[in-house]
C-alpha positions, 0 to 999 in steps of 0.5 A: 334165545328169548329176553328176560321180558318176554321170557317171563311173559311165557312163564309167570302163571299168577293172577293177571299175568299174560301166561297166567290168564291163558292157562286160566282159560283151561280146566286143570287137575287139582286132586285125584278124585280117590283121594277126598272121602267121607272121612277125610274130605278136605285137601289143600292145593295149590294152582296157579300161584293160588292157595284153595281147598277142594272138598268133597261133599255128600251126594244129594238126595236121589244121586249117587255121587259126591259133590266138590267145591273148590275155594280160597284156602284162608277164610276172608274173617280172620285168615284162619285156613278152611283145609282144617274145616268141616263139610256138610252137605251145604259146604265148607265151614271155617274151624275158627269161627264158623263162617260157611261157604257154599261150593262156588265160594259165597259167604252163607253162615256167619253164627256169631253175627246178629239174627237177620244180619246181611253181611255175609251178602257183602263177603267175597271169596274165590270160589271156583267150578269143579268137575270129576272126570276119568278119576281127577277134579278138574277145576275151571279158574277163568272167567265164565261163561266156562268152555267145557271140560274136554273128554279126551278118550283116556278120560271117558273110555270104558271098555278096560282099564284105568288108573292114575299115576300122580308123582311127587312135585317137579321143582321148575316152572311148566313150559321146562316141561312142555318144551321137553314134549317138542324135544325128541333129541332128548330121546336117545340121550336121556333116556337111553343107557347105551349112549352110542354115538354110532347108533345115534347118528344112524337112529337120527337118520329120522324124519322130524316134523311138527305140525299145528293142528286144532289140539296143539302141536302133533310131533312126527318122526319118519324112519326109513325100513331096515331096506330100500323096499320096506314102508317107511316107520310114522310114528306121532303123537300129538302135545295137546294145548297147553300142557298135556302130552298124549302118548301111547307105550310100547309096553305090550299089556296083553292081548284083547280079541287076538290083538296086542294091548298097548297102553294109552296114557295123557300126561297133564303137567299142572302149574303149581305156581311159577317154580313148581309143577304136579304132574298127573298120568292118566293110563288106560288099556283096553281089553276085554274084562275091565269096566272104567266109567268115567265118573268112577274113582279110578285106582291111583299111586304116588310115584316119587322121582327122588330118593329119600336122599334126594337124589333122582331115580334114574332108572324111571324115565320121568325122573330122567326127565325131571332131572333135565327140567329141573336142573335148568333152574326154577325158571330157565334163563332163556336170555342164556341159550343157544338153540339149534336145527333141533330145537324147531320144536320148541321155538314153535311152542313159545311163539304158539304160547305167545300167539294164544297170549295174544288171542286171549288179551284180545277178548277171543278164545284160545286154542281147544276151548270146546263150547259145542257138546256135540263135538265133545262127546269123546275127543279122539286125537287121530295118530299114526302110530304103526311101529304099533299096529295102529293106523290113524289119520290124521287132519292138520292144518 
C-alpha cells in the first residue's frame, strides 16, 4: 500500500516531476525507424507528457543514412503545428509561416522578417538528440551531457533475424506495466486457459527470488525435477531499468548449426504521459542465413490488442496483460491495495524507482546510465535459462 503522494511521486512522468526527471535520464523509443521516409518524413509523437515531431532528413553528402531530429510539435511563432511542415536537408520548416528549425530545435530561418535581422537568435524551441539503433529512434529528453544509448545485444546483433513489433496504446500509466514484469503469480492465471487450481498449487512449488544487479531487477524461478535425482529447473530473465523486460520465448524458430533456435526479444514500455503507454517488442533469432546490421531499418507490424468493438484480444498474451493493467485504472490508486507474500517483487520496484528518484535529485546518475564506450560495445544480460538449453552466468549484487 502506498499514499496518494507518494503514489504520484512514482507515477506522473511530466516536466519536473520526480519520476518525470528520472526516466528523462533514459533514451526512449519515439518511432520505429521504418516508418519516416523520403516521401513521408515527419510524425507526431508524444512522450513524457510532451508533444514533438520527429523527422527524417536527407543523408549528407558522402553518407549513406538519413539523419533525424526531434523537436516541440507547435511552432514558438503562431502555435501552428510543424507535424505538417516540410523537411529539407537543414531541418524542419513551419507550413504557416516558414520558420526553419535545425534537428536540435534552434530557430535558423524567419523568411518574413527583416534582412540581417537577429531574432531568431533570441527563439527558443525543444529540441532533442535522436539516434537510431536495432530499427527504432531513440530519443535523449534530459539534461546533457547525454549517457550513451545502451546497445543491448537484440539491438546490435547481426548474425540472423530482426523485427519490431509495435502495438497499439496501452491506456494506463508505465509502472502498471513494469510492476506486472516483477509479478510471476500472474503467470498461471492470466495467462493460461486451464485454470486448475490443482496444478497451480503444484506449478507454485517454484522457487521465487529478485535479485538487484547493475541493469535492474533479474526474477529467478527454481523448479524442483519431476524426481528426487533430477537438477532442479533456474529460469531468469532480468527487468532492465526502467522500463524494459528482457525475455527469451520458448517458441522453437528453427535450428541453427544443429541447435534449436529461440527468439530473443526486449520489450520497452515508453511513457506517453501519465495515463497512456506504447510499447515497442523488438525480436531477434539468430540463425545461420540472415543479416540484421543495427543501423538498418528492420521489418515492423502493428499489432492491435482490442477488437474494432474494443473489446480485448484474449487470445494474444499481451492483450491478457493490457487487460489486467489497464482495468487497474489510468493511474492505479496504490492507497487501495493489499499486497502479499508474492508481490515481493513489486514492493522491491517501487522502493528501486523511489531509490533512483532520489539519486537523480542528488545531482548523481541513476542506475544503467553508460558513460564509458568500452563497456557499451554490446550489452549481454547473462541469464540462465536451461529449460532452454542455455547456460548463462550471472554477476548480482
Amino acid at each position: 500500500m502506498l499514499s496518494q503522494s507518494d503514489n504520484e511521486i512514482l507515477t506522473k512522468v511530466g516536466p519536473g516531476t520526480p519520476a518525470g526527471e528520472l526516466l528523462r535520464r533514459y533514451w526512449h523509443p519515439v518511432a520505429v525507424a521504418g516508418e519516416l521516409t523520403a516521401e513521408k518524413p515527419i510524425k507526431a509523437v508524444k512522450i513524457l507528457g510532451e508533444n514533438l515531431v520527429v523527422f527524417r532528413m536527407p543523408a549528407n553528402e558522402g553518407e549513406t543514412q538519413p539523419r533525424y531530429g526531434l523537436v516541440a510539435e507547435q511552432c514558438p511563432h503562431r502555435l501552428a503545428s510543424l507535424a505538417y511542415g516540410r523537411v529539407d536537408a537543414e531541418g524542419i520548416r513551419c507550413p504557416y509561416h516558414g520558420w526553419k528549425f535545425s534537428p536540435n530545435g534552434r530557430c535558423i530561418e524567419q523568411p518574413a522578417e527583416p534582412k540581417g535581422s537577429t531574432y531568431k537568435d533570441e527563439i527558443e524551441h525543444a529540441g532533442y538528440p535522436v539516434q537510431k539503433l536495432g530499427g527504432l529512434l531513440y530519443a535523449y529528453m534530459g539534461p546533457a551531457p547525454a549517457p550513451l544509448l545502451p546497445r543491448w545485444d537484440v539491438l546490435v546483433r547481426e548474425d540472423g533475424k530482426r523485427w519490431i513489433v509495435a502495438e497499439s496504446v496501452i491506456d494506463c500509466n508505465w509502472l502498471q506495466a513494469m510492476e506486472n514484469s516483477v509479478d510471476p503469480a500472474h503467470l498461471y492465471w492470466l495467462h493460461n486457459t486451464t485454470g486448475h487450481l490443482g496444478e497451480f498449487l503444484k506449478k507454485y512449488e517454484e522457487k521465487r527470488e529478485f535479485i538487484k544487479f547493475e541493469w535492474g531487477i533479474m526474477k529467478r524461478r527454481t523448479t524442483p525435477g519431476k524426481t528426487p535425482a533430477d537438477a532442479p529447473m533456474v529460469d531468469e530473465h532480468p527487468l532492465l531499468f526502467p522500463t524494459i523486460l528482457r525475455h527469451v520465448s520458448n517458441e522453437v524458430h528453427g535450428e541453427r548449426s544443429g541447435e534449436k533456435r529461440f527468439r530473443h526479444n526486449i520489450q520497452i514500455r515508453v511513457p506517453i504521459d501519465d495515463t497512456h503507454i506504447k510499447v515497442y517488442r523488438v525480436n531477434f533469432v539468430p540463425n545461420d542465413t540472415d543479416r540484421s546490421p543495427p543501423d538498418m531499418d528492420s521489418p515492423f507490424e502493428y499489432r492491435p490488442l482490442k477488437s474494432e468493438e474494443g473489446e480485448y484480444l484474449m487470445n494474444i498474451v499481451s492483450a491478457q496483460d493490457s487487460m489486467a493493467w489497464e482495468t487497474q485504472g489510468a493511474i492505479a490508486d496504490r492507497s487501495r491495495e493489499n499486497l502479499g507474500v508474492s508481490d515481493v517483487g513489486i514492493v522491491m520496484l517501487r522502493k528501486l524507482v523511489k531509490e533512483q528518484i532520489d539519486i537523480v535529485a542528488a545531482g548523481g546518475d541513476p542506475m544503467g546510465t553508460i558513460r564509458d564506450p568500452a563497456k557499451n560495445k554490446i550489452i549481454v544480460i547473462d541469464v540462465i535459462n536451461e529449460r532452454m538449453g542455455l547456460r548463462r552466468g550471472m554477476a548480482a549484487e
